[in-house]
C-alpha positions in Angstrom: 0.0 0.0 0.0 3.0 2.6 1.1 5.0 1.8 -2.5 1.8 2.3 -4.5 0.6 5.4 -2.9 4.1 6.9 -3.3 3.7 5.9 -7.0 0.4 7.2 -7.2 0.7 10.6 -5.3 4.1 11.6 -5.6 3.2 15.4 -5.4 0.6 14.9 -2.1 3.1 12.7 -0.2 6.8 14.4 -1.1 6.4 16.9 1.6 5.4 13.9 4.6 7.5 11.5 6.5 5.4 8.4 6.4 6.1 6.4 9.2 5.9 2.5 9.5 7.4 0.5 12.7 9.8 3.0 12.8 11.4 3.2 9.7 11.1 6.2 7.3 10.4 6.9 3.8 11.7 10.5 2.7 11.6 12.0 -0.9 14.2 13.0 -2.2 13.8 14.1 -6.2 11.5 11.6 -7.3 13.0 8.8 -5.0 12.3 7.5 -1.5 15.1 7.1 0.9 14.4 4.2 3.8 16.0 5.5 6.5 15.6 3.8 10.3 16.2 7.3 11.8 13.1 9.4 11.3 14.0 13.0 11.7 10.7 14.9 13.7 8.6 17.8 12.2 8.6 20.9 14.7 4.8 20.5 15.7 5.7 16.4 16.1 9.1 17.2 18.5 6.2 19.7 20.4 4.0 17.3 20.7 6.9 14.9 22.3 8.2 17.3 24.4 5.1 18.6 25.7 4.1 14.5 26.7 8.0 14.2 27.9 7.0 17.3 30.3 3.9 15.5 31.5 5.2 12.4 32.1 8.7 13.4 33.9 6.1 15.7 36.6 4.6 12.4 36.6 7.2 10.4 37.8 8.6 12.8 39.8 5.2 12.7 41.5 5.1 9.0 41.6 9.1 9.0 43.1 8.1 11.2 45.9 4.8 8.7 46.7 7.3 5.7 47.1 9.8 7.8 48.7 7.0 8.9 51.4 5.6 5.3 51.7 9.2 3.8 52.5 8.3 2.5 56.2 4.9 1.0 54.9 3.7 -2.1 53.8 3.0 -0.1 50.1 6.8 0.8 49.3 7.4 -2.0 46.9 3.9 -1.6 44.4 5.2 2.2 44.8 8.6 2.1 44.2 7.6 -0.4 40.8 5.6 1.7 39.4 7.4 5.3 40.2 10.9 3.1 38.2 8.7 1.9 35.4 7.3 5.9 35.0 10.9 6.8 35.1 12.2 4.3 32.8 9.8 5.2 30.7 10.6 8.8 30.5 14.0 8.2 30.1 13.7 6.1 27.2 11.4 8.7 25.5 14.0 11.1 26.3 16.5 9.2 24.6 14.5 8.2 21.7 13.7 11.7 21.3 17.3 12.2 21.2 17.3 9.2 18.5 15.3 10.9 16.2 16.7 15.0 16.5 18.9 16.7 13.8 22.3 18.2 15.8 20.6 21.0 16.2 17.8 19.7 18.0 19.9 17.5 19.6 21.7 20.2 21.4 19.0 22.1 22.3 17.2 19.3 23.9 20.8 18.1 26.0 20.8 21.6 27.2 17.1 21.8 27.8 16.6 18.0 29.2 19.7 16.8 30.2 20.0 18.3 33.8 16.4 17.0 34.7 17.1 13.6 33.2 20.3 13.4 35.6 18.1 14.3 38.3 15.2 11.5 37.7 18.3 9.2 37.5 19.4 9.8 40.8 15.8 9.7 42.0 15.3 6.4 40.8 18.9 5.5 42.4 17.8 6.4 45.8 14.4 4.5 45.3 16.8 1.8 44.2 18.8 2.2 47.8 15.6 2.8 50.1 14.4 -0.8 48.4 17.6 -2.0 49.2 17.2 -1.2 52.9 13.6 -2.2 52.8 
């Protein structure tokens, strides 16, 4: 369906990334270039960002509950799911990192890269309360 569609409506698709389990198709004069490292449109790195945002308050949030509920019989269902919120966000992050021209790329280090250091050592002191648990 992709290949004929391309064939079909060259002019409608050459300005789109069409996206398919991750691997791209880009136009390039007439051609499509597969390419497994999809480079994001402004409004789709938004988009990202603004869900990265959500989700990193998120697990921040989620951190602090297991943190709070250390002496309790609840610390363990906490502290699972504040590290699967946290590895999640982190692997967003670096996906997001994946797909970024330099540019991009930079900006987003800059931007990101202190608050992802900090949700790593949150998770490694949810990693040492469990310890000690």
């Amino acid at each position: 369906f992709l290949l004929a569609a391309m064939k079909a409506f060259p002019r409608m698709v050459s300005n789109l990334l069409l996206l398919r389990a991750r691997t791209c198709y880009i136009p390039i004069s007439r051609r499509w270039l597969r390419s497994t490292r999809c480079l994001l449109s402004a409004d789709d790195l938004n988009s990202k960002l603004a869900d990265l945002t959500e989700k990193f308050a998120e697990a921040r949030m989620e951190i602090q509950d297991a943190l709070d509920s250390k002496e309790t019989v609840y610390f363990n269902e906490d502290a699972e799911i504040a590290m699967e919120v946290a590895n999640s966000v982190l692997s967003d992050y670096s996906g997001l990192l994946e797909t970024a021209d330099e540019t991009e790329k930079s900006r987003l280090k800059s931007e990101w890269g202190m608050r992802m250091e900090q949700l790593k050592q949150e998770v490694a002191l949810l990693e040492d309360a469990d310890d000690h648990h």
